[in-house]
C-alpha positions in Angstrom: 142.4 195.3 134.7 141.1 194.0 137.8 143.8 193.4 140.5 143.3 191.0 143.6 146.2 189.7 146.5 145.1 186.4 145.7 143.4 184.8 142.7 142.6 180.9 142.3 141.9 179.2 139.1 139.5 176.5 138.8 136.4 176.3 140.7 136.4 172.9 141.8 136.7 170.7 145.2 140.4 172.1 145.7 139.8 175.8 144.4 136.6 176.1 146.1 138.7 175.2 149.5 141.7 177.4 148.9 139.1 180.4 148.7 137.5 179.3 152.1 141.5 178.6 153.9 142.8 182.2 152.3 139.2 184.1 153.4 138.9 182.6 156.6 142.9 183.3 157.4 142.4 187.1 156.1 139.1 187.4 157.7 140.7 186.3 161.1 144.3 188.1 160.6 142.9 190.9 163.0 143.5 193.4 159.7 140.2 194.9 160.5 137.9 195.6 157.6 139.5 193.6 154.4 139.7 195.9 151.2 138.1 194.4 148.1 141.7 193.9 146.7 142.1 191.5 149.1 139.2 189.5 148.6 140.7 186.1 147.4 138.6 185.3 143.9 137.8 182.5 142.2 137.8 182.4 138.4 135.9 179.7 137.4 135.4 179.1 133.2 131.9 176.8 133.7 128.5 177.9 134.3 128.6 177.1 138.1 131.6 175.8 140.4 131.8 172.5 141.8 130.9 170.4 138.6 133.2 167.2 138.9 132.0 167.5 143.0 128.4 166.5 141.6 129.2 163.6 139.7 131.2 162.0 142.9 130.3 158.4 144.6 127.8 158.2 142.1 126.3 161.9 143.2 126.5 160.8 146.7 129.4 162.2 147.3 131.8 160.4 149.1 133.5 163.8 150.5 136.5 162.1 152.9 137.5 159.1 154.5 138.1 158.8 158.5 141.3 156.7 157.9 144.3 158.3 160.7 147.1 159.1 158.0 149.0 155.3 158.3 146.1 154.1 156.8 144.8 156.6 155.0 148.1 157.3 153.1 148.4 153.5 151.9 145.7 154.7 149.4 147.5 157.7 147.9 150.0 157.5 144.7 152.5 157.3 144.1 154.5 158.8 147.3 152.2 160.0 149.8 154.8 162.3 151.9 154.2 165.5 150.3 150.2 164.9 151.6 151.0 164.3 154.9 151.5 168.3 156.2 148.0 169.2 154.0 146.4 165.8 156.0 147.3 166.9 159.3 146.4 170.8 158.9 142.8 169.6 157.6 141.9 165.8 158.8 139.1 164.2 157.9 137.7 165.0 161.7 138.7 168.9 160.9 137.1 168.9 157.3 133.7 167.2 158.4 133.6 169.3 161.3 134.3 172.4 159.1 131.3 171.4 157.1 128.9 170.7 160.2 129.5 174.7 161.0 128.0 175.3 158.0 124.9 173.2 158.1 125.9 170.5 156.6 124.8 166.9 158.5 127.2 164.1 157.5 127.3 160.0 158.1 129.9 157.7 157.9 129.4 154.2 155.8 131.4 151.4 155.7 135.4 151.7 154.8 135.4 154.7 157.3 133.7 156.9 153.9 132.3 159.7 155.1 129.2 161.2 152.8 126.5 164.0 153.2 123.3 162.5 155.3 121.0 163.5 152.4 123.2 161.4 149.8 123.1 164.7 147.7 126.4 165.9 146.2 124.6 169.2 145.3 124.4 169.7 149.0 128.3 169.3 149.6 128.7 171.7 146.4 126.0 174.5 148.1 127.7 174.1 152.0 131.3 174.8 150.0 130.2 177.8 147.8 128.2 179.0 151.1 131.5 178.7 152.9 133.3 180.7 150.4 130.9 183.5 150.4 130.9 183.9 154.6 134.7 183.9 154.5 134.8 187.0 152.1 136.1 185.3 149.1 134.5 186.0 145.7 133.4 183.4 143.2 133.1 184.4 139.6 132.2 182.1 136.5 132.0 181.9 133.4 135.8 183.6 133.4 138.3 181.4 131.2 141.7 181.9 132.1 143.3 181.3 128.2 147.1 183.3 129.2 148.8 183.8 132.3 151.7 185.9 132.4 154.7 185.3 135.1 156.2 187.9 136.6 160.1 188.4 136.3 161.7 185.6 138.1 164.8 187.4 138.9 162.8 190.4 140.2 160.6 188.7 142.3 163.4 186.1 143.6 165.6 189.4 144.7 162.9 190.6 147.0 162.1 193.5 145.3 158.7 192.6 143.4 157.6 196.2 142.0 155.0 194.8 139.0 155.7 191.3 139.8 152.2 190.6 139.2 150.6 187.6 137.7 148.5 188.6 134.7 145.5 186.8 133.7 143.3 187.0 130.4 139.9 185.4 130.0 138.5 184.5 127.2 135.6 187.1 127.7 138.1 189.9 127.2 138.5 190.6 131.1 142.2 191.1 132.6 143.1 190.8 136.1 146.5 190.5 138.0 147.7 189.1 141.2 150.8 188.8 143.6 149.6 185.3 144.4 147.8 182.8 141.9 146.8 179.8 143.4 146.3 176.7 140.0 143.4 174.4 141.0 142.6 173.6 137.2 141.8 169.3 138.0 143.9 167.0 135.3 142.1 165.4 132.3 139.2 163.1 133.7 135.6 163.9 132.9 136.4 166.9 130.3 132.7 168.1 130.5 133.1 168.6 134.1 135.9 171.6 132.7 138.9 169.5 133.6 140.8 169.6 130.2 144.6 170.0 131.6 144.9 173.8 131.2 147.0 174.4 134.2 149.1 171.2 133.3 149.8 172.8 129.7 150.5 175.8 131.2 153.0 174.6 133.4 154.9 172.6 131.1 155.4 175.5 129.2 157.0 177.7 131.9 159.7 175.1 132.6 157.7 173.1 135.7 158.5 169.4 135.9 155.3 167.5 134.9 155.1 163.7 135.5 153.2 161.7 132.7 149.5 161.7 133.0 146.9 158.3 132.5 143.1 157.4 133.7 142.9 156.0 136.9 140.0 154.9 138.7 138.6 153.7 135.6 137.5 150.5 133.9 139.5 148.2 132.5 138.4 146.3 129.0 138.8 142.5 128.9 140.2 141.0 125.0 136.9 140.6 123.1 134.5 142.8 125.8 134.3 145.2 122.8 132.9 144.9 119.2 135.8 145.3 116.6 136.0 148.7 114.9 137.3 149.2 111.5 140.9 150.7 110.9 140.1 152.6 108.0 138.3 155.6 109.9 141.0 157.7 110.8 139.1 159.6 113.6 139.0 155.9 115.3 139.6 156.4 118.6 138.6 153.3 120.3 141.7 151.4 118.1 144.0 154.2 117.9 143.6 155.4 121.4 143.2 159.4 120.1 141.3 161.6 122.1 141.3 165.2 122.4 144.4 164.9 125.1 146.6 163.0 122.5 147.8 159.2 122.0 147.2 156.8 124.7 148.1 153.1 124.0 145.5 150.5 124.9 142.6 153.7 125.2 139.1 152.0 124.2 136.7 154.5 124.3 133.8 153.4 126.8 131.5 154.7 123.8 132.8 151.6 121.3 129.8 148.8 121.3 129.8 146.1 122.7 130.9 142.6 121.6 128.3 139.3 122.3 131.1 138.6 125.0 130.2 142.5 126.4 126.6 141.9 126.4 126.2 138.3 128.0 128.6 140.1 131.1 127.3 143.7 131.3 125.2 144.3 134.1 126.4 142.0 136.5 127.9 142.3 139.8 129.8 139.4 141.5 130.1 140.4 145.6 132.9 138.8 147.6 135.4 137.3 144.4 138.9 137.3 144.6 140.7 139.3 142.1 144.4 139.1 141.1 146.5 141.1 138.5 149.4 139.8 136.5 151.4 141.9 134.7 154.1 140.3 132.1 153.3 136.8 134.4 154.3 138.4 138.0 151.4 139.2 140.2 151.6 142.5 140.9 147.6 142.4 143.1 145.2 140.3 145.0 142.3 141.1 147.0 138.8 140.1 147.6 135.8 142.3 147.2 133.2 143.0 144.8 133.3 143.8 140.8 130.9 145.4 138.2 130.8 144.3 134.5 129.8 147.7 132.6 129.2 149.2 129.2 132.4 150.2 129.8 134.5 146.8 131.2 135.4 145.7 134.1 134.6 148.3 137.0 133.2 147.9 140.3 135.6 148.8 143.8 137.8 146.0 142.8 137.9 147.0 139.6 139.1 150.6 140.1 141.2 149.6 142.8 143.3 147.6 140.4 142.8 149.9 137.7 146.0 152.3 137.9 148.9 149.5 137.8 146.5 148.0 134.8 146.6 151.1 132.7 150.3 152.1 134.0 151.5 148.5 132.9 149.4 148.8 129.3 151.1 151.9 128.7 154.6 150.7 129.2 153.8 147.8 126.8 153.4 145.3 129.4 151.4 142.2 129.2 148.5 142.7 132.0 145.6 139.5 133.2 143.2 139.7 135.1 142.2 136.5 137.0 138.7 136.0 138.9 138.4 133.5 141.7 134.5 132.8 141.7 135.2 130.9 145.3 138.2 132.3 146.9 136.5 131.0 150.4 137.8 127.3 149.3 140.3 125.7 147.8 140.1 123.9 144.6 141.0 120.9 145.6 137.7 121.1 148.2 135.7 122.5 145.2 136.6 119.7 143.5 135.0 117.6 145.4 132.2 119.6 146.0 131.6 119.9 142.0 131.9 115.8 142.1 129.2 115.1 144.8 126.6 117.7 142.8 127.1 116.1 139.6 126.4 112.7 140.6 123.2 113.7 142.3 122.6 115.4 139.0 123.3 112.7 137.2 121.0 110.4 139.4 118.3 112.4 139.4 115.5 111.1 138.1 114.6 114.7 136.1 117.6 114.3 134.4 116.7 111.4 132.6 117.1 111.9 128.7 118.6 115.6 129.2 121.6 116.2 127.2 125.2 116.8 128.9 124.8 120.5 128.0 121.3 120.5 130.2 122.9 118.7 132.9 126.2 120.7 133.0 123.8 124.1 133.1 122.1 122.7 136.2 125.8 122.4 138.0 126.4 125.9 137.1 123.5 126.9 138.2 124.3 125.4 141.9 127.4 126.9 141.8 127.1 130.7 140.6 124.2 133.5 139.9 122.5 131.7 136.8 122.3 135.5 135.1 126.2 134.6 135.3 126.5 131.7 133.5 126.0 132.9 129.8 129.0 135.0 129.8 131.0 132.4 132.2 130.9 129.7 129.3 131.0 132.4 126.7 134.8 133.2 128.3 135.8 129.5 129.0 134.7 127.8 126.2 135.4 124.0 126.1 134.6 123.8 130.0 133.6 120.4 131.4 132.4 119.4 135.1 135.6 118.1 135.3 137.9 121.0 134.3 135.4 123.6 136.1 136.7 124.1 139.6 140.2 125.3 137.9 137.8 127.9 135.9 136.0 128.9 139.0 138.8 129.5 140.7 141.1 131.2 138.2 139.1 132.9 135.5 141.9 135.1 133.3 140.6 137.7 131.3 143.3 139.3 129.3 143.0 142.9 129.4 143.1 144.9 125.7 142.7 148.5 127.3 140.7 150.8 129.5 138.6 153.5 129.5 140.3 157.1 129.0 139.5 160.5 130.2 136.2 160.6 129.0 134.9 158.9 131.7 138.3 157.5 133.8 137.5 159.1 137.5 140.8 160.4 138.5 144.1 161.8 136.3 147.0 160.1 138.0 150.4 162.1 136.9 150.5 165.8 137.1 152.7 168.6 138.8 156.0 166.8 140.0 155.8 166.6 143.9 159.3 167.8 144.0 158.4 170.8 142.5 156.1 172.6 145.3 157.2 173.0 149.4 154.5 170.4 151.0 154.4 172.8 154.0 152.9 175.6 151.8 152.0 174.2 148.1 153.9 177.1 146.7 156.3 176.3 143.8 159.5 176.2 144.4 160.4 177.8 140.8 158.5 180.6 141.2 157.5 182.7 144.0 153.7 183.5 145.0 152.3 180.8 142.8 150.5 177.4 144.5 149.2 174.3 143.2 146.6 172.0 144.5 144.1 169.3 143.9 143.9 166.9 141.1 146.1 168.8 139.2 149.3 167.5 141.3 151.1 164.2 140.7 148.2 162.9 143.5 146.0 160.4 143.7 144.0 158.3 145.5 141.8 154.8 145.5 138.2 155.4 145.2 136.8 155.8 149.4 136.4 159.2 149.5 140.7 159.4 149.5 140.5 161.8 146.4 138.4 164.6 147.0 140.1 164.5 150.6 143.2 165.5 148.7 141.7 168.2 147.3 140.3 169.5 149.8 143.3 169.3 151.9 146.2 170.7 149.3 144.0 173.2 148.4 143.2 174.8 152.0 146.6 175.0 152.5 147.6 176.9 149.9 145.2 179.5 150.2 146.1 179.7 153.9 150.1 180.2 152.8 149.1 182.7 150.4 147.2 184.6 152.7 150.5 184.0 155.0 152.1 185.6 151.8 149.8 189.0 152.1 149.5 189.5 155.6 153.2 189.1 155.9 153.9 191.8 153.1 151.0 193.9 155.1 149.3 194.2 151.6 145.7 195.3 152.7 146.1 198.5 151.5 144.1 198.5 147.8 146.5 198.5 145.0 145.6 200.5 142.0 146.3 199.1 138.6 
């Protein structure tokens, strides 16, 4: 058995960080030579840390975002006070400057997102496992956790913590302990990246309080954007809304084909729209910006901004609209008139002559919206006329049937109840030497960089209050086991 003062599960953006906050604070504890017991490690059960980093912003990797925290916090769900002492021991300014020490160059786009100059996620993910190496900290993969043991509570609550170790068994047959175990396991999105909800499992079953998990940051399916799918196969997931992670009402796996509806929309993006969100009639969003139509639905920044209370409402049998305004720069009384003065010079146009009303009505549309558009907009408002049109323009509902699921949803939203960790440290309150950071907490963010920021963030500080934890308890000295 292979003991260590601090261990950290799950190689990602937040476990990756808690190594480089617990090495750093060890390294710089003025301890003098740190034992190899004390080397914080990182057990990591894929091929190579970092995996979910390289599939950010697209692999650009949209690391932060260079909001001060009134701002920045108005992204984060669903209460963003337990963030704020993470946010202000590792800001955005500290984080990117962190990362400049180690040779990595950064820029800052529009929306204050900060990304790696070279637009290379693979470079945040070498910087990171670089910084973990030069801050003593070991990095080991290929090393599934499948049990952890907890040490007695009442021993370890009484002060006197003899063997209270953390145990640890991997699925290659390899056993360590620990007197601090820091859980950076991620939630449920992107499976293949190794985020199947392990820790989440793990801490239901030792009595932590767990909010309901659903995809967030994912897209949203309009009625009819998919192909119907027969309810006789029993491994149907696209109806049924099964996946490996259990039922989800309204899940349409992004895999299910598309329907004629689907293919006259995918590919296009509409720039500068308005989109609002009714759930059960009530507006519950509105906001301009741009939106994607995918393979999987309705996507884009818009899109995934809107997608959390969409998914949340499906799931608690709500009725949820989307409603696209085409022209949100004028009314529709003033694109009424506009849509009157085009089709009279269409109609008096010479060219016209002998063209059918379906001819003539395709030539408005094509003054009035990107013509790649137009097969899918009267595919969706069947029955439209010149003279009902500017209402359409301006408020074209989609009713939404589902959304995309873990396969490919960006970020879990749920997790490790807020309530049940001390913000100032991320140590849980049940029980004493274990932390908790990143995705897998009851977290999350709109897409702009706010995500990874919060993993980043949690997980520093909780390897810097376990390393609090060691030097406190003086435990340098190598421990045999």
């Amino acid at each position: 058995m292979i003991y260590r003062d601090i261990i950290i599960i799950g190689g990602g953006a937040a476990g990756l960080m808690a190594a480089i906050g617990a090495g750093n604070a060890l390294r710089h504890s003025g301890a003098g030579k740190i034992p190899e017991s004390a080397r914080p490690l990182v057990l990591e059960k894929m091929p190579r840390p970092g995996r979910k980093i390289m599939i950010t912003g697209k692999g650009r990797c949209n690391f932060t975002n260079f909001k001060e925290w009134n701002g920045f916090s108005e992204h984060v769900h669903p209460n963003p006070r337990p963030l704020r002492p993470a946010f202000y021991n590792l800001s955005p300014e500290k984080l990117t400057e962190m990362l400049g020490n180690a040779g990595l160059e950064t820029v800052v786009e529009r929306g204050d997102r900060a990304f790696p100059a070279s637009h290379r996620a693979a470079d945040v993910v070498d910087t990171l496992v670089r910084m973990v190496r030069e801050s003593g900290a070991e990095i080991r993969c290929g090393e599934e956790a499948v049990s952890i043991t907890v040490p007695d509570t009442e021993t370890v609550l009484a002060g006197n913590e003899g063997n209270g170790h953390f145990r640890i068994e991997c699925s290659g047959g390899q056993s360590y302990c620990c007197r601090n175990l820091i859980i950076t396991t991620g939630g449920l999105s992107y499976p293949a990246s190794g985020s199947t909800g392990d820790g989440l499992a793990w801490a239901r079953r030792n009595g932590i309080a767990v909010k309901s998990t659903f995809p967030s940051l994912t897209a949203i399916v309009p009625a009819g954007y998919k192909a119907a799918v027969s309810r006789n196969l029993s491994e149907d997931r696209a109806i049924s809304g099964k996946s490996s992670t259990g039922d989800l009402k309204g899940h349409i796996d992004r895999s299910t084909p598309l329907s004629a509806k689907g293919k006259a929309l995918a590919g296009i993006r509409l720039k500068n729209i308005g989109l609002s969100v009714t759930v059960d009639g009530s507006t519950v969003y509105d906001d301009t910006g741009d939106i994607d139509f995918t393979d999987g639905g309705l996507e884009g920044p818009l899109g995934f901004r809107v997608s959390r209370k969409c998914v949340n409402a499906i799931l608690n049998g709500s009725k949820v609209s989307a409603h696209i305004d085409l022209k949100p720069a004028v009314s529709q009384e003033e694109l009424e008139a506009r849509i009157t003065r085009l089709w009279q010079e269409i109609s008096e146009d010479s060219r016209s002559t002998g063209k059918k009303y379906g001819e003539r009505f395709g030539i408005l549309l094509g003054k009035l919206m990107p013509r790649e558009l137009t097969a899918g907009f009267l595919h969706c408002n069947q029955g439209t006329d010149h003279k009902t049109l500017a209402r359409k323009l301006k408020d074209w509902k989609m009713d939404i049937a589902g959304y995309v699921g873990y396969e490919r949803c960006v970020i879990t939203a749920g997790g490790i109840d807020t309530s049940a960790i001390i913000p100032g440290t991320m140590e849980c309150r049940k029980i004493r030497g274990l932390y908790f950071a990143g995705e897998i907490l009851d977290l999350d963010g709109d897409t702009g960089g706010y995500n990874l920021h919060i993993a980043f963030s949690t997980g520093y500080l909780a390897g810097q209050s376990a390393a609090a934890s060691v030097i406190q308890a003086r435990a340098f000295p190598s421990l045999q086991v």
